[in-house]
Structures are given as structure tokens and as C-alpha cells.
C-alpha positions in Angstrom: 216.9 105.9 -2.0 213.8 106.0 -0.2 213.5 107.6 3.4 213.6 103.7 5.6 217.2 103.4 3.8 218.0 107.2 4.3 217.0 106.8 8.1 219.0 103.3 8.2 222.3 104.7 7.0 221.9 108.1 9.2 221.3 105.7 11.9 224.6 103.3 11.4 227.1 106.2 11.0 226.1 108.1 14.2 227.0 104.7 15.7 229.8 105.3 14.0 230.2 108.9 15.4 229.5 107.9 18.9 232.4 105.2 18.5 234.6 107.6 17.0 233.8 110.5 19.8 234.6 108.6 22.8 237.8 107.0 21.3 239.3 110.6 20.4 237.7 112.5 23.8 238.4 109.1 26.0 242.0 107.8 24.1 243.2 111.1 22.6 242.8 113.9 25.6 245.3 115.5 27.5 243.5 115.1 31.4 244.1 118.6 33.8 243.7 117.1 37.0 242.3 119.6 39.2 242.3 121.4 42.8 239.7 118.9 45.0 239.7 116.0 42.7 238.6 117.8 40.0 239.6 117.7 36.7 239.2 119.2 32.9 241.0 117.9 29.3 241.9 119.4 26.2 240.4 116.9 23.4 239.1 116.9 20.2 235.7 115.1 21.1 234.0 118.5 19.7 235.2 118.0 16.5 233.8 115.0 15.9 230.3 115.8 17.0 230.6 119.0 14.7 231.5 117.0 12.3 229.1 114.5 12.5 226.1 117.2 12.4 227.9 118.6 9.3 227.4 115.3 7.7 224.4 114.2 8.9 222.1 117.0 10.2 221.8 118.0 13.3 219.9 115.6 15.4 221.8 112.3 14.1 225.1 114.5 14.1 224.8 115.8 17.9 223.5 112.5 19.3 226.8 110.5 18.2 228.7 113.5 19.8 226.4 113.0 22.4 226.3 109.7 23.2 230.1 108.4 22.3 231.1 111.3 25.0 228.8 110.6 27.5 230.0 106.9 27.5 233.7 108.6 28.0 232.5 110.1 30.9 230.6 107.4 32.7 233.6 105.1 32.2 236.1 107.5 33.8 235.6 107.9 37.7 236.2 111.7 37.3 233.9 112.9 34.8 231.1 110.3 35.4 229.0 112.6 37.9 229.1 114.8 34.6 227.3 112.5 32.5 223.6 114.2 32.5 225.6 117.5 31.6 227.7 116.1 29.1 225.2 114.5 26.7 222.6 117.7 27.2 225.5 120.1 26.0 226.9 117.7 23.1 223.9 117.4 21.9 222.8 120.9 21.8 226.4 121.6 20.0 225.3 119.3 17.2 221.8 120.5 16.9 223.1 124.3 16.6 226.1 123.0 14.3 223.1 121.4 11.8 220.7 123.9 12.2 223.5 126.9 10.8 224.8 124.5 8.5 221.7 123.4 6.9 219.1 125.2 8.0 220.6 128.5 7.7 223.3 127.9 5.1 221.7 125.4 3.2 225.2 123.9 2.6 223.3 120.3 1.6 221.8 122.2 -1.3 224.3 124.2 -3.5 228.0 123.0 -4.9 229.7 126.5 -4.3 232.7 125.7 -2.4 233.0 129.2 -1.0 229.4 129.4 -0.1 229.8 125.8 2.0 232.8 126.7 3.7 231.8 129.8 4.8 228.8 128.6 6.6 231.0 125.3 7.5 232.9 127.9 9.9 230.0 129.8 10.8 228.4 126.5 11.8 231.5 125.0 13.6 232.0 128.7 15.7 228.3 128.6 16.8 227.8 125.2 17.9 231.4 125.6 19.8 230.6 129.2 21.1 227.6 127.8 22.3 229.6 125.6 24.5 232.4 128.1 25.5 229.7 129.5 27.0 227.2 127.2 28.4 230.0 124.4 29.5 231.9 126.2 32.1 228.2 127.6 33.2 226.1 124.9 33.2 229.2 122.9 34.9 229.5 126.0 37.4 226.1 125.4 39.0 226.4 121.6 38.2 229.0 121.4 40.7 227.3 123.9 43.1 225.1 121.5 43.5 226.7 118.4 43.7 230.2 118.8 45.2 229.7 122.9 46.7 230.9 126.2 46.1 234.6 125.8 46.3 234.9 123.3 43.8 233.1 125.3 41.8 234.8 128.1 42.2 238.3 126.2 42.3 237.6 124.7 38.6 235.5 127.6 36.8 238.5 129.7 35.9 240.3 126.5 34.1 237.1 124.9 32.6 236.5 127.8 30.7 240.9 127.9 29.5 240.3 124.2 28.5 236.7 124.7 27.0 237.8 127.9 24.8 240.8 125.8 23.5 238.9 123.1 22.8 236.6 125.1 21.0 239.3 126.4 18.9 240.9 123.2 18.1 237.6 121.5 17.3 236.3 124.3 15.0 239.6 124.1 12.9 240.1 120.5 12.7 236.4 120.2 11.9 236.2 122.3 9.1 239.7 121.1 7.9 238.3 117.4 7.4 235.1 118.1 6.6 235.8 119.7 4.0 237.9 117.7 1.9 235.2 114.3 3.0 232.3 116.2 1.9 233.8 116.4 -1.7 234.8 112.7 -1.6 231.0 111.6 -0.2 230.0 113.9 -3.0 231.9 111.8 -5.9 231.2 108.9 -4.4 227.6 109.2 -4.0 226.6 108.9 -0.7 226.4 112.7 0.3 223.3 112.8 -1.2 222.0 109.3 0.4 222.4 111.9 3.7 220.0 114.3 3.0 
């Protein structure tokens, strides 16, 4: 398959990734409203963006995360001042996600099962750790800005609750279906139409 095609399917399933991340973080969340108006939600919008850069790389992978979150946000009259943050931080969780996974662990270019799902999880727990982290922060001095210090304050402690369980769902349920679709895009031919 040459490289237009290559670029042309990549391009059509992280359409497909951005539909399927804001049905799961927009339809599938369980919404903490907040002291001040606020509010944070346990999903599994995470998953599919670390799912979609285990599939497709990194860039392609993080942008469907990306993009099919951030369109969850700016249709939701909470979250859409959170936009801007929201597809910077998806799509850093994607890029991270690809680069372990196939940068790192090469999992595109071996058949060892053990081999791929160890650097599966190792990808997964990066990407997500990245966001444990940089989530509740970046959205600390987001809201310092924007709405002022006690809001921040107010919603620090339980964005970082929701973000860690999030993180832990996502890097679980990521792995768990990945796993089992990369062998059938293997057999069926189309894994390699990815790389």
C-alpha cells in the first residue's frame, strides 16, 4: 500500500476516534458538579485516545482524542471555557502514548506478545501519568486566570481524585481492548496498512 493510501486510512479512523471519544467522554461520563459552578467527570474518553495512538501512532492517535474531546467540551456549557486546555492535553497524552509505544517499544515491529504488552502498559501509564499530572495543573492556573483563585482552589483537590481515576480506568480498559484488536487487525491485514 503506498504512503497516499497509508495516510488516507490513518486519516478516516481518527475521524473515527474523534467520534468515538466524544460519544464515550460526552454520553458515557459520570458529571461531579462542583463548588462555584464547577465541575469534573469520571469517563473513559482517555482510553480511547490511548487507544487510538496505540493503533495509529501518535499524532493521528492523540488528535482523535483530541479533537472528539474537545468537541465534548465546547458543546457542554461547563467545560466549554476548557476547550484550548482540553485538546492541548489530549493531544500531548496521545503523542506520549505513540512515542513509548512505537518509538520506544517498537511494538509495530515484533509479534512477541509479552514484548507488546509490556510496553502496551508502559505506554498507556505514561501518556495517562502525564495527565494525572499536568491536568489538575495546567487546569489549576487555567482557572486562576479565568474564573480566580477560589475556584481554583475549590476544584484542585477533586480534579486531581477524578483525573487519577480516570487515569486508572483508561490505562486498564485500553490495554484490555487493545490488545485482543491488535491481534485481530493483525489477521486481518490491516495492522500493517497502519504503519
Amino acid at each position: 500500500m503506498n504512503r497516499a493510501n497509508t495516510r488516507i486510512h490513518k486519516v478516516a479512523l481518527t475521524g473515527l476516534f474523534a467520534a468515538m471519544s466524544y460519544v464515550v467522554f460526552t454520553f458515557l461520563q459520570f458529571k461531579i458538579t462542583l463548588p462555584g459552578g464547577d465541575a469534573t467527570s469520571i469517563h473513559l474518553g482517555n482510553a480511547v485516545c490511548v487507544l487510538g495512538a496505540l493503533i495509529l501512532g501518535g499524532l493521528y492517535g492523540g488528535l482523535g482524542g483530541a479533537i472528539g474531546m474537545t468537541i465534548g467540551d465546547l458543546f457542554d456549557p461547563v467545560y466549554v471555557i476548557y476547550a484550548p486546555k482540553t485538546f492541548i492535553l489530549k493531544l500531548c497524552i496521545g503523542l506520549i502514548t505513540g512515542f513509548l509505544a512505537h518509538k520506544v517499544g517498537k511494538i509495530g515491529e515484533t509479534s512477541d506478545r509479552k514484548h507488546i504488552f509490556m510496553w502496551t502498559v508502559i505506554a498507556a501509564v505514561g501518556g495517562l501519568l502525564f495527565n494525572v499530572i499536568f491536568d489538575p495543573l495546567v487546569g489549576y492556573y487555567y482557572k486562576l486566570l479565568i474564573l480566580g483563585k477560589p475556584a481554583a482552589e475549590v476544584s484542585l483537590v477533586y480534579n486531581i481524585a477524578a483525573t487519577s481515576i480516570n487515569a486508572m480506568t483508561s490505562t486498564i480498559v485500553s490495554v484490555a481492548v487493545y490488545m485482543p484488536l491488535r491481534t485481530a487487525l493483525a489477521k486481518s491485514g490491516l495492522l500493517s496498512k497502519l504503519k
